[in-house]
C-alpha positions in Angstrom: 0.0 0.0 0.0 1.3 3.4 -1.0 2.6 5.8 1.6 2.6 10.0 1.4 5.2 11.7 3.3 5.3 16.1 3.4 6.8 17.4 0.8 8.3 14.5 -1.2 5.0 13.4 -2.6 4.6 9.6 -2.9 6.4 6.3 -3.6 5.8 2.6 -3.3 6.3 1.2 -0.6 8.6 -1.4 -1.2 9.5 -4.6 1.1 12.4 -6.0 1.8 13.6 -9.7 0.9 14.6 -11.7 4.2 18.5 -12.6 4.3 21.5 -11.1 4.9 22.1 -9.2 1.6 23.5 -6.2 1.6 22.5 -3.3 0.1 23.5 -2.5 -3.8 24.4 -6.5 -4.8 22.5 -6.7 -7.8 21.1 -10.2 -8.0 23.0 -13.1 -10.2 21.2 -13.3 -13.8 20.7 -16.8 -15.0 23.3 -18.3 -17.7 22.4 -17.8 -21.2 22.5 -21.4 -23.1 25.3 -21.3 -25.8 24.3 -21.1 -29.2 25.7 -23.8 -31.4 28.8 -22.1 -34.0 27.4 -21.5 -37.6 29.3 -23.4 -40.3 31.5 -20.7 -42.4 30.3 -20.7 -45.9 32.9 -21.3 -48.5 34.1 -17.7 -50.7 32.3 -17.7 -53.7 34.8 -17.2 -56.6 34.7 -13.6 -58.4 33.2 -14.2 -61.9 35.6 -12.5 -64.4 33.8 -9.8 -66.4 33.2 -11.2 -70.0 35.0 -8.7 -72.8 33.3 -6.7 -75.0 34.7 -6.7 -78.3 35.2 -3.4 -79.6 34.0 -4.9 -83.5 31.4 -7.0 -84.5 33.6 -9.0 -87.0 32.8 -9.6 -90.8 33.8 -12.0 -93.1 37.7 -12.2 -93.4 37.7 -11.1 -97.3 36.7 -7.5 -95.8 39.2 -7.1 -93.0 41.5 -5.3 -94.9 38.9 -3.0 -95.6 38.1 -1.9 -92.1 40.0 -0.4 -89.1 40.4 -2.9 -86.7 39.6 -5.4 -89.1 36.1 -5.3 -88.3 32.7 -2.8 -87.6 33.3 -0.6 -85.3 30.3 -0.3 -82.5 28.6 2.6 -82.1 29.6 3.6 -85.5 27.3 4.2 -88.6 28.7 2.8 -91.6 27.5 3.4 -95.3 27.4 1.1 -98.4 27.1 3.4 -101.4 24.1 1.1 -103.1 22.3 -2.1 -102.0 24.1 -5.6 -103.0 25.8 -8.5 -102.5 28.7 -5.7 -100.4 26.0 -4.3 -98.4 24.4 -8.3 -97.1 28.5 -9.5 -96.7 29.1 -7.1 -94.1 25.9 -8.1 -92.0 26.7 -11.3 -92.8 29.7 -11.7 -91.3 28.1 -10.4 -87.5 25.3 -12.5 -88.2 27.3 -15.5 -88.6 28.8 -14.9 -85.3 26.0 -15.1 -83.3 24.8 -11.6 -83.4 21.2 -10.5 -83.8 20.6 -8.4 -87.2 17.5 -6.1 -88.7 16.9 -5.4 -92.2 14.7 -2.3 -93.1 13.7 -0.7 -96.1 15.1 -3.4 -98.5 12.0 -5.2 -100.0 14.6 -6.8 -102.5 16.7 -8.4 -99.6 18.3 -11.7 -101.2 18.2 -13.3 -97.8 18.6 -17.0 -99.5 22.0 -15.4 -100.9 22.9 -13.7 -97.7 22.4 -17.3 -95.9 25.0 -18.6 -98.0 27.6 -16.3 -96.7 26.4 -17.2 -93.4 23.4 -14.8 -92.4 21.5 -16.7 -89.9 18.0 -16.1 -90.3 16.6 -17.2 -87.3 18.4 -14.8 -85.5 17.3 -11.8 -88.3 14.3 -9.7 -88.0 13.3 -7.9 -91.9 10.4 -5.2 -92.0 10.4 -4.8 -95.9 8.7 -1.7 -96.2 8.3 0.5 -92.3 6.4 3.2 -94.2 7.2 6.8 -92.6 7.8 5.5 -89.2 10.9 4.4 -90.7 13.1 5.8 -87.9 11.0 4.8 -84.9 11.7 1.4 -86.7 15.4 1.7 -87.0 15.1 2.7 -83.4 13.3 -0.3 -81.8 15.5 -2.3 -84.1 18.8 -0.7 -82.4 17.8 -1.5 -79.0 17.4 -4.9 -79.4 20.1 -5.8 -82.5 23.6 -5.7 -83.0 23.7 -5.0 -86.7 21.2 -2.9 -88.4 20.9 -2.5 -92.0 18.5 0.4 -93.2 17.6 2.5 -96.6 16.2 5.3 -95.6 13.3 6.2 -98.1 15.1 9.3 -98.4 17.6 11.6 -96.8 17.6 11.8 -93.3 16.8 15.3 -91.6 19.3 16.1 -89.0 17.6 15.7 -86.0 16.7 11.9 -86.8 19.9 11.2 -87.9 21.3 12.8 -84.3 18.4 10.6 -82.6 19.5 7.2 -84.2 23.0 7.7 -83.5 22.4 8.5 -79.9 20.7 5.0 -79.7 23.3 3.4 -81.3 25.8 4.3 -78.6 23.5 3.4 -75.9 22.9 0.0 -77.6 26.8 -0.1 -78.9 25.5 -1.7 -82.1 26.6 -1.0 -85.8 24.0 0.7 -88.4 24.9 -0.1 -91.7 23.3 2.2 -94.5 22.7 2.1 -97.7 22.8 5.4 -99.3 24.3 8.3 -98.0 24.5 9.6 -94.1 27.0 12.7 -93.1 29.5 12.1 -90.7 29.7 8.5 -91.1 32.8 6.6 -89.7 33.4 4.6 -92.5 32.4 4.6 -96.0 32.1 1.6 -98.9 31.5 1.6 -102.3 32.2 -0.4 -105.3 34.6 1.1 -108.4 34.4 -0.9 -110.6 33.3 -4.4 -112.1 33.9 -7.0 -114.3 32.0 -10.5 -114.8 33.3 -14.2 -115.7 31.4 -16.7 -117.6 30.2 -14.3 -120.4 31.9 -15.4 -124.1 31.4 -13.8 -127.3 27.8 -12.7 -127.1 26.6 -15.8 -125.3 26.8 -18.3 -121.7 26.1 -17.5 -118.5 27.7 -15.4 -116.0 29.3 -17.3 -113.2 31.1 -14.6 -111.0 31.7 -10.6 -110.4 34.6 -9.3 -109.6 34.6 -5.9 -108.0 36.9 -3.1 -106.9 35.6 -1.8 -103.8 37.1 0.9 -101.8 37.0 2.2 -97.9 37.0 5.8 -96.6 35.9 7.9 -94.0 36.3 9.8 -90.7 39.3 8.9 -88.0 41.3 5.6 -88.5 39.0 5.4 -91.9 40.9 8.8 -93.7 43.2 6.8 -95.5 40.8 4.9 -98.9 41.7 1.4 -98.6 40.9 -0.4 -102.0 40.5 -4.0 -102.4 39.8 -6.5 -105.2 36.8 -8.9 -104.3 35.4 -11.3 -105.7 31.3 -10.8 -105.0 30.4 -12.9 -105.5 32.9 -16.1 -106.7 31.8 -18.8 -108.3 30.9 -20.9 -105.4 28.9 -17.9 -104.1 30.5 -16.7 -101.4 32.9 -13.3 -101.4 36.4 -14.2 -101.5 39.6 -12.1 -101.7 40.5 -11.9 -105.7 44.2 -12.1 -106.9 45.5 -9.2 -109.2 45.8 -12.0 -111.9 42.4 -13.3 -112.2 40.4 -10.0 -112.4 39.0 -10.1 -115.5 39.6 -6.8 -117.9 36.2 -5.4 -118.8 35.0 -5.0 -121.8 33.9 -1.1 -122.8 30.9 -2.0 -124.8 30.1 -5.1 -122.3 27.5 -2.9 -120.6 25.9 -1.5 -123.8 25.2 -4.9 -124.9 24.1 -6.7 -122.5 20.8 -7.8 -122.4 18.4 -10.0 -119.4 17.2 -12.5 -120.8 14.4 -15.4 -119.7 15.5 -19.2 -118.6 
């Protein structure tokens, strides 16, 4: 029961345990049990980080062609005119394991391209994106390594400054066909001359073709090469000086397509 005392206000009123304690021994806690000793987990090894290659590589009869002997990332690169050149070079990445797009080329010879080593499962084609061409060069970039786009026609600044800024973030490769300013690396073919043709008559078995490098950087220097594009066998293949054949000057005013 509580007790008041003057001027001290109250307090409980406390009793006091029998024994001879003395005053200010605080009372012995009971022992805590001992918990068991965790096993130590083994160190978990540090995963090395995988490199990036700094190219996406092509096939080796264009290494000579390109600094580093390959595509650059985050670079645009430009193939004067759509052909056999233009489908080698995304070939080449493809073949490699890369994920490619193909816009704007309705006349894509993918069964040729898969004989240089495109792999088609692993290549998205949207023949014809219409005016949203950008938007679908774009979503293209951000999930593809190698792009390969004709513009419908010249691209405005702005979109050009756009696409490029996603191809850095995405550290991909667009390859164009046409023109683009400020591109690292420029290709285009000189010259040509076919096998297979004799004196007004056969069939043509391969193309020979001149084909020369430029552009911005490591690219300044023109690198020219003779290719074959493609060989007989198909596929693009370095040509010797010897076997590139002399074209004939009135070759192209007589030749004429013909069915079968």
């Amino acid at each position: 029961m509580a007790a008041r005392s003057a001027g001290r206000g109250w307090r409980p009123q406390v009793s006091e345990a029998p024994g001879p304690t003395s005053a200010g021994t605080l009372p012995v806690l009971p022992t805590l049990p001992v918990l068991p000793t965790l096993p130590v987990l083994p160190t978990l090894p540090v995963l090395p980080t995988l490199p990036t290659q700094p190219v996406l590589p092509v096939l080796p009869a264009l290494r000579e062609l390109l600094p580093g002997g390959g595509l650059a990332r985050g670079a645009v690169v430009t193939v004067a005119e759509f052909g056999l050149l233009a489908l080698a070079l995304a070939a080449g990445a493809s073949a490699d394991g890369a994920w490619c797009g193909i816009a704007g080329v309705p006349e894509a010879g993918v069964l040729a391209a898969v004989g240089l080593g495109l792999d088609v499962e692993r290549t998205l084609l949207v023949p014809d994106p219409g005016p949203a061409w950008a938007q679908v060069a774009a979503s293209l970039l951000d999930g593809c390594e190698l792009v390969l786009l004709r513009p419908p026609a010249r691209a405005p600044a702005q979109v050009r400054q756009r696409l490029e800024a996603t191809l850095r973030r995405g550290r991909g490769v667009l390859l164009v066909v046409g023109d683009w300013p400020g591109a690292q690396v420029r290709l285009r073919v000189l010259t040509r001359g076919w096998t297979g043709l004799g004196d007004g008559h056969g069939r043509l078995r391969a193309c020979c073709a001149q084909v020369m490098a430029d552009g911005r950087g490591e690219a300044a220097v023109p690198r020219t090469r003779w290719l074959w594009l493609p060989a007989e066998d198909g596929r693009v293949t370095a040509a010797e000086p010897a076997d590139v054949p002399v074209p004939d000057p009135g070759f192209a005013r007589h030749l004429q397509v013909v069915s079968g």
